[in-house]
FIRO-717044 format. One record per atom (N, C-alpha, C): x, y, z; residue in one letter. Coordinates in steps of 0.2 Angstrom, whole numbers, plus 2048, in hexadecimal, padded with zeros to 3 digits. Layout:
<recs>
XYZA/...
</recs>
This chain:
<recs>
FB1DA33D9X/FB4D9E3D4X/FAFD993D2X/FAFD983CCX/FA9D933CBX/FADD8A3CDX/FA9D863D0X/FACD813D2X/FB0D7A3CDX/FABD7B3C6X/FACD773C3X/FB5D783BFX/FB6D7D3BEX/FBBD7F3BAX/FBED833BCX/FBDD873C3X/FC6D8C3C4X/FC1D8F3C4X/FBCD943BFX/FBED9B3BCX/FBAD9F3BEX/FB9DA53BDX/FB6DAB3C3X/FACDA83BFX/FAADA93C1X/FA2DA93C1X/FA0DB03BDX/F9ADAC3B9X/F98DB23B3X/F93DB53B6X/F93DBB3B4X/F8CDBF3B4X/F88DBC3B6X/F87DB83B3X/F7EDB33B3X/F7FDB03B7X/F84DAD3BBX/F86DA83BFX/F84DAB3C6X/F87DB23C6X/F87DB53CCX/F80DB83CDX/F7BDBA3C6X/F77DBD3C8X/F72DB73CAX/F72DB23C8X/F70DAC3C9X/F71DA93D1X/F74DA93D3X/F76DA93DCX/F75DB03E1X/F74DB53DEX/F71DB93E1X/F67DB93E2X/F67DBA3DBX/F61DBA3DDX/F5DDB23DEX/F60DAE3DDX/F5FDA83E1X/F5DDA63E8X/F63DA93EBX/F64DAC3F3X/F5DDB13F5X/F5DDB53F0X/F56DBA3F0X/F50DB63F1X/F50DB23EEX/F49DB03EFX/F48DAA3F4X/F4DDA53F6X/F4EDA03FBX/F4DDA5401X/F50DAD400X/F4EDAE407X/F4ADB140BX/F46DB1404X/F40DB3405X/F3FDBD402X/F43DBE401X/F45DC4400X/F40DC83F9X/F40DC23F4X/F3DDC33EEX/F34DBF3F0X/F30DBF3EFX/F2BDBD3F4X/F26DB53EFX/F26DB23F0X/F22DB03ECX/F1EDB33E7X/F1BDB33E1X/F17DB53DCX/F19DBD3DEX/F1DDBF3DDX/F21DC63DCX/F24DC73D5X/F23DCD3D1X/F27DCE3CDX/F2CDD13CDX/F31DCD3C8X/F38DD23C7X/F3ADD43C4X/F3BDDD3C6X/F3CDE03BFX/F47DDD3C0X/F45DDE3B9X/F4ADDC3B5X/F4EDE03B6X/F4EDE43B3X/F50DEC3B0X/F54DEE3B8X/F50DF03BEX/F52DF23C3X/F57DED3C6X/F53DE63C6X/F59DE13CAX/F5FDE23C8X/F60DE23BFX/F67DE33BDX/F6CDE83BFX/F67DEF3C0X/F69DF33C1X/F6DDF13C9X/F6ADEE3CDX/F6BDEE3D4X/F73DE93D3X/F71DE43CEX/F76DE13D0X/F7DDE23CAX/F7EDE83C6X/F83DEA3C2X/F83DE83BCX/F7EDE23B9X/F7EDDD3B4X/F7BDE03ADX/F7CDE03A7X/F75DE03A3X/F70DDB3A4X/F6ADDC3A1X/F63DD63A2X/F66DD039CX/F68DD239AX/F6DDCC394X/F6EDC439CX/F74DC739EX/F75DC03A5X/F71DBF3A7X/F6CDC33ACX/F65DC43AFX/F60DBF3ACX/F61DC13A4X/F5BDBB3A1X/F5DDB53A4X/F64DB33A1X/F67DAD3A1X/F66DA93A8X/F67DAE3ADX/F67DAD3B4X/F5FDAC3B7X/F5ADAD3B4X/F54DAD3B5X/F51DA73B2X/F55DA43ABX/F51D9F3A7X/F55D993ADX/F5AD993AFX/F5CD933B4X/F58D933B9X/F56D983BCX/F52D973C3X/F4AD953C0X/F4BD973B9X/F43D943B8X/F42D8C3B7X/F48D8A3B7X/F4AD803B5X/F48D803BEX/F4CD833C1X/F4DD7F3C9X/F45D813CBX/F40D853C6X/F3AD853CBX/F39D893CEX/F3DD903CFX/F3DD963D3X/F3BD9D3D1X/F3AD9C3CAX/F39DA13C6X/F33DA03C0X/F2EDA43BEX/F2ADA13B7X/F2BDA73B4X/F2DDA73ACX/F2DDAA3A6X/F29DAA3A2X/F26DB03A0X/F20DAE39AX/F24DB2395X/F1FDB138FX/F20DB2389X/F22DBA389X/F1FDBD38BX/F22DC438BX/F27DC6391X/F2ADC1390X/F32DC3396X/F32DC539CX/F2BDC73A0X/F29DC83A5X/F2ADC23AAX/F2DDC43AFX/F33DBE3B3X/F2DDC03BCX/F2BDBA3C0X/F2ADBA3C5X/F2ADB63C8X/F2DDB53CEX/F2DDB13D4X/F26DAB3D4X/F2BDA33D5X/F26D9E3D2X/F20D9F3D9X/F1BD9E3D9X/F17D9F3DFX/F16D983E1X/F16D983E9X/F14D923EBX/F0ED8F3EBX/F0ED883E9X/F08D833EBX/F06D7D3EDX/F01D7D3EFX/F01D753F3X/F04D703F0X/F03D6D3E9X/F07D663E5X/F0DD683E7X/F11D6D3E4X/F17D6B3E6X/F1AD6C3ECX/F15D6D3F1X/F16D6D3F7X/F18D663F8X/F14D623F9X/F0FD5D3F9X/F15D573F4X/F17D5A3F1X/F1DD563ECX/F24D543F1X/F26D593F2X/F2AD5A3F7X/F29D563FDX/F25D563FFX/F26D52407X/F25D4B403X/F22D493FEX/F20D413FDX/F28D3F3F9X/F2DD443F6X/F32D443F5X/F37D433FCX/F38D49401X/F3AD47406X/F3AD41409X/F35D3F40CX/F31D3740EX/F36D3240DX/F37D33406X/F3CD2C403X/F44D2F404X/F47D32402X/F4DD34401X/F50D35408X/F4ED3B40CX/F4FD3B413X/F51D37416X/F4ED33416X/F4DD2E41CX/F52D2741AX/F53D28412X/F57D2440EX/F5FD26411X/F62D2B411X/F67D31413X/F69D2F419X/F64D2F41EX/F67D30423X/F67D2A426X/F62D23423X/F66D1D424X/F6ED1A421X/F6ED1F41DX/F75D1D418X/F7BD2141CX/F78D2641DX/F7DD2B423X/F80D2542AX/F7BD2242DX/F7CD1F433X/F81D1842FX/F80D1642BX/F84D0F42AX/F8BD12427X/F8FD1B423X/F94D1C420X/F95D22422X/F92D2642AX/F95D2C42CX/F9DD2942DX/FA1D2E42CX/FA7D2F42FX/FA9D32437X/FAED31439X/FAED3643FX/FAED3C43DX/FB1D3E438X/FAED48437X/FA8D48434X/FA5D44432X/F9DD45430X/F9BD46437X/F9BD4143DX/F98D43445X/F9AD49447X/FA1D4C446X/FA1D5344AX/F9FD56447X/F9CD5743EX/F99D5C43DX/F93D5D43CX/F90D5743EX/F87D54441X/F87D57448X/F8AD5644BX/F8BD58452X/F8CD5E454X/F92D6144FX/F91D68450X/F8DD6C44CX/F87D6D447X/F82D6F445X/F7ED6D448X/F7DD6744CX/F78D66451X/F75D6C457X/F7ED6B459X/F7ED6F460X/F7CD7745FX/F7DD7C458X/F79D83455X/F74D81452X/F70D7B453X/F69D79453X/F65D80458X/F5DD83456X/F5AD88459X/F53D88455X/F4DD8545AX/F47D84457X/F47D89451X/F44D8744EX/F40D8D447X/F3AD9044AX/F39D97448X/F35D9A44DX/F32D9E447X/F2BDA3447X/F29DA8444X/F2DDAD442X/F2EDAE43AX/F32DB2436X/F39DB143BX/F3DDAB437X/F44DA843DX/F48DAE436X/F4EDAE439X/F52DB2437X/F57DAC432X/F5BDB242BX/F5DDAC427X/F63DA5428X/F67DA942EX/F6BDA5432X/F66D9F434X/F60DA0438X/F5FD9A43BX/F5BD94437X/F59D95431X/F58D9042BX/F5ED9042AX/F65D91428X/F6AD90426X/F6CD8A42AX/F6DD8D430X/F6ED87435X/F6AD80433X/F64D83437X/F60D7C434X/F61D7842EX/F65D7A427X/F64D76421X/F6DD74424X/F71D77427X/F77D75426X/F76D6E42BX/F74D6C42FX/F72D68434X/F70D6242EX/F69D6342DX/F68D5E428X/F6DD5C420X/F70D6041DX/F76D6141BX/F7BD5B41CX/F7ED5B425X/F83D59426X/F80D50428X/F7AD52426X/F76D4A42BX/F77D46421X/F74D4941EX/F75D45415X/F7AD45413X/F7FD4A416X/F85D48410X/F89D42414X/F88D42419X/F8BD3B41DX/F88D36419X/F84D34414X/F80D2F412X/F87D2C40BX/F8CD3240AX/F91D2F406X/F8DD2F3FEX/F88D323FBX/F86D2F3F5X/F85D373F2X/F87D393EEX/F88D3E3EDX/F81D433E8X/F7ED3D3E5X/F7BD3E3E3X/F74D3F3E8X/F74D3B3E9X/F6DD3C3F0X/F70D433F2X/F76D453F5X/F75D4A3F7X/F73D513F2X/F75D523ECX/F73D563EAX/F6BD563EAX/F68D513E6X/F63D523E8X/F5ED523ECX/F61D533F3X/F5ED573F8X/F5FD5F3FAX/F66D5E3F6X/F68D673F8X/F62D683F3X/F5FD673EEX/F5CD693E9X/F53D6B3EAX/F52D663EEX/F4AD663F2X/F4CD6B3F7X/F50D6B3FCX/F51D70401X/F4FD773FFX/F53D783F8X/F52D7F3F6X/F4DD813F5X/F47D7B3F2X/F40D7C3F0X/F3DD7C3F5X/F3ED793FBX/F3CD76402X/F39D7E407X/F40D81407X/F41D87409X/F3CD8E40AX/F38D8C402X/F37D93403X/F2DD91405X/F2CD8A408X/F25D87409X/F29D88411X/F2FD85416X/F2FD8841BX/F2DD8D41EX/F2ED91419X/F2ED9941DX/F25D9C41BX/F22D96419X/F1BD98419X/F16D94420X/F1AD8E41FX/F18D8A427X/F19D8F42DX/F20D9042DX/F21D95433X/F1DD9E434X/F19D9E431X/F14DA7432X/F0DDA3434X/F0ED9B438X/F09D9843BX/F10D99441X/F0ED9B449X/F10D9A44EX/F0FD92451X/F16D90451X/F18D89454X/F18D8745CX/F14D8245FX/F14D83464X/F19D7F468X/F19D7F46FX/F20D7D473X/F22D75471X/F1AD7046EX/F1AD6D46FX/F1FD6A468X/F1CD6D463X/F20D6D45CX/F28D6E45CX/F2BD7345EX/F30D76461X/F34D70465X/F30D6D46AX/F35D6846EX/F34D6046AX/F30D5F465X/F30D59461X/F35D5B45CX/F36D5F458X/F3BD62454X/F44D60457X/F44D6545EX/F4AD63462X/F4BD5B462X/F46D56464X/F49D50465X/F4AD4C461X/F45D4E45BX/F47D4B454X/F4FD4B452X/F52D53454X/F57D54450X/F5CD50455X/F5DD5045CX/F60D4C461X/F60D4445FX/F59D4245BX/F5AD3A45CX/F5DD39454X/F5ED3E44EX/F61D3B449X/F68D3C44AX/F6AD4144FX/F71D43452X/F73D39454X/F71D38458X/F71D3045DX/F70D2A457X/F6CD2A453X/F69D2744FX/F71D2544AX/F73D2B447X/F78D2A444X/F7ED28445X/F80D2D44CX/F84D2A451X/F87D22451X/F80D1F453X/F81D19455X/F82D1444FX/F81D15449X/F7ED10444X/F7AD10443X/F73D10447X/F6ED0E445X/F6AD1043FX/F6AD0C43BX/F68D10433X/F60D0F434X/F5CD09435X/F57D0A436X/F52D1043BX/F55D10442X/F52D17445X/F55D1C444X/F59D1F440X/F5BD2743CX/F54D26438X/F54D20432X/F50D2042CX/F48D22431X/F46D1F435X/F41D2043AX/F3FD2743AX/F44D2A43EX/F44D2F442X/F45D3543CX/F44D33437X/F47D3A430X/F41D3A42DX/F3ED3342DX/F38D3442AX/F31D3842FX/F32D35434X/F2BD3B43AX/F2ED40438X/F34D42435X/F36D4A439X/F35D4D433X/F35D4B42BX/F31D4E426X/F2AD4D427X/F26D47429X/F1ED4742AX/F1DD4F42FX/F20D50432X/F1ED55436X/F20D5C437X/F24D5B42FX/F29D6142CX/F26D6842CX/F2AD6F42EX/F27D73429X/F24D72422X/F28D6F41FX/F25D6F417X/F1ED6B416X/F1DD6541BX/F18D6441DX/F10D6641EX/F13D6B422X/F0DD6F424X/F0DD7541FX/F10D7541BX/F0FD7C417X/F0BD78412X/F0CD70410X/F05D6F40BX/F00D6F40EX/F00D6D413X/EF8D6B417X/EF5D74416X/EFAD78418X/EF7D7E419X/EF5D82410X/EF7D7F40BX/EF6D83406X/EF1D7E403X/EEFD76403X/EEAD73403X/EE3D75407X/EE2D7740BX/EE0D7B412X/EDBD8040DX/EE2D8740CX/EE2D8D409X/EDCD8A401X/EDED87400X/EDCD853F7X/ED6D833F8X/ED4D7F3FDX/ECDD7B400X/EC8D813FFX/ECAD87404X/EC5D8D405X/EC6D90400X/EC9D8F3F8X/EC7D943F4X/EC7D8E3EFX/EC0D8E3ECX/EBFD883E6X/EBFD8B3E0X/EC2D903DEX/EC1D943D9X/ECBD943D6X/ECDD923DDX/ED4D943D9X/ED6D8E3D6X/EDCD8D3CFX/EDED863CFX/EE1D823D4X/EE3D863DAX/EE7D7D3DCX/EE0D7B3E1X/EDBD7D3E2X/ED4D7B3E4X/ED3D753E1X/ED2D773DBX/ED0D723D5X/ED4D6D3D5X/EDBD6D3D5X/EE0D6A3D3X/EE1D633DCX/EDDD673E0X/EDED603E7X/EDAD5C3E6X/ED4D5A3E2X/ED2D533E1X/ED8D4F3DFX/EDCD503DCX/EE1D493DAX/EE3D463E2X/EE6D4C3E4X/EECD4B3ECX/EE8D513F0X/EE2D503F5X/EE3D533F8X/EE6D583FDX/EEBD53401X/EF1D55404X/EF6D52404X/EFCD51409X/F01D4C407X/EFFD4640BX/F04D43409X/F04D3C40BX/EFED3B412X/EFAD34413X/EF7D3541BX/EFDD34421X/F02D31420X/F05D31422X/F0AD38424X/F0BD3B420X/F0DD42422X/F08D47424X/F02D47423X/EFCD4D427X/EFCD4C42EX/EFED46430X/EFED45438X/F03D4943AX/F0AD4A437X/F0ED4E43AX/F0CD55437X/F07D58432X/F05D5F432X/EFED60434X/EFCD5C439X/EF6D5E43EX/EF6D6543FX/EFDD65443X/EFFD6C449X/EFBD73444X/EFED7243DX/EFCD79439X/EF6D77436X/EF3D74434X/EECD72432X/EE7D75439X/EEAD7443DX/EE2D78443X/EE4D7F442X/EEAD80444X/EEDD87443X/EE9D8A43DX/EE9D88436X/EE5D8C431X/EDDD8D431X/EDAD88433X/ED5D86435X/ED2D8D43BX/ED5D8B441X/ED4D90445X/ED6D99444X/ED9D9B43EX/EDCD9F43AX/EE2DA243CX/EE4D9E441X/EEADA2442X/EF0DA143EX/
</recs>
């Protein structure tokens, strides 16, 4: 049902949400092309919806269209890596101080209870356990009551998502894993309490240290040892993200460095 108005969801709507899902889940690969012709096939559609449904995800940044109606997957890179956590830095942290001063008691139970199927992110994590994770942060911004912030973080998450899933084919160590866990325990407590100042705190290291963090460092990294490509060229403006966030993507900068 489409949400604004009752009525069932169009073609474009629906092809729009699938292959959306396709690509956040990795399924559709970065800088991959899509035939057209087959996907529609796959999905029952004519490429009539399909366009339609392709020129929306080319607004959100997920899809590039040229002139000759050749449609592929927007490829990752460092700037808007790099966009994103300098983005995060502010909002986040702005969220979950606003969270701790107008959670409710059902916003705590269901911080609490997304806390509790809280499960490190590991290499090639399965789609459940990003799920989980985003519905955890989810319950932690909508507590902040402003509706707006919150879409637009549901909005960067989606863009956020598919630079996660590049940080994690770097193996994360116990030490990573058990700062993640305490992070996620101290915004639980943070909130809890009212403390808007220490949630705001403790949301801000836990983006500095982010996977999406480290996926700039690593694609900044990647760019450095190839000077021929453009986003090489393009790291003179911003070499990495913020200094304050490369301290929390150390752990993957030696990792690529060392090539694993």
């Amino acid at each position: 049902m489409d949400e604004q108005n009752g009525s069932r969801p169009t073609k474009a709507e629906l092809a729009y949400g699938l292959v959306r899902d396709q690509i956040l889940r990795g399924e559709l690969e970065p800088g991959a092309v899509i035939l057209q012709g087959q996907l529609a096939r796959e999905l029952g559609i004519s490429t009539t919806p399909l366009r339609e449904a392709l020129r929306r995800l080319m607004s959100d940044g997920l899809v590039e269209l040229d002139a000759h109606r050749d449609a592929r997957v927007s490829s990752l890179n460092a700037e808007e890596a790099r966009d994103l956590v300098e983005l995060r830095r502010s909002l986040d942290p702005l969220a979950a101080g606003l969270a701790a001063e107008r959670r409710t008691r059902a916003d705590l139970e269901l911080i609490r209870a997304t806390a509790a199927d809280l499960a490190p992110l590991r290499t090639d994590p399965k789609v459940e356990e990003l799920s989980t994770h985003r519905l955890f942060h989810h319950a932690i911004y909508s507590a902040s009551h402003n509706d707006l912030l919150v879409q637009t973080l549901d909005g960067l998450w989606d863009k956020a998502d598919r630079y996660r899933r590049l940080a994690l084919k770097v193996e994360r160590s116990q030490e990573d894993l058990d700062r993640t866990h305490a992070e996620h325990l101290a915004l639980v407590e943070a909130v809890a309490a009212g403390d808007a100042e220490t949630a705001a705190v403790v949301m801000r290291d836990h983006v500095d240290a982010s996977l999406g963090a480290k996926a700039a460092t690593r694609l900044y990294t990647s760019a450095a040892a190839t000077p021929s490509t453009p986003a090489a060229r393009a790291t003179p403006r911003a070499t990495a993200v913020p200094s304050s966030a490369r301290r929390g993507a150390g752990a993957a900068e030696k990792a690529v460095r060392s090539g694993t």
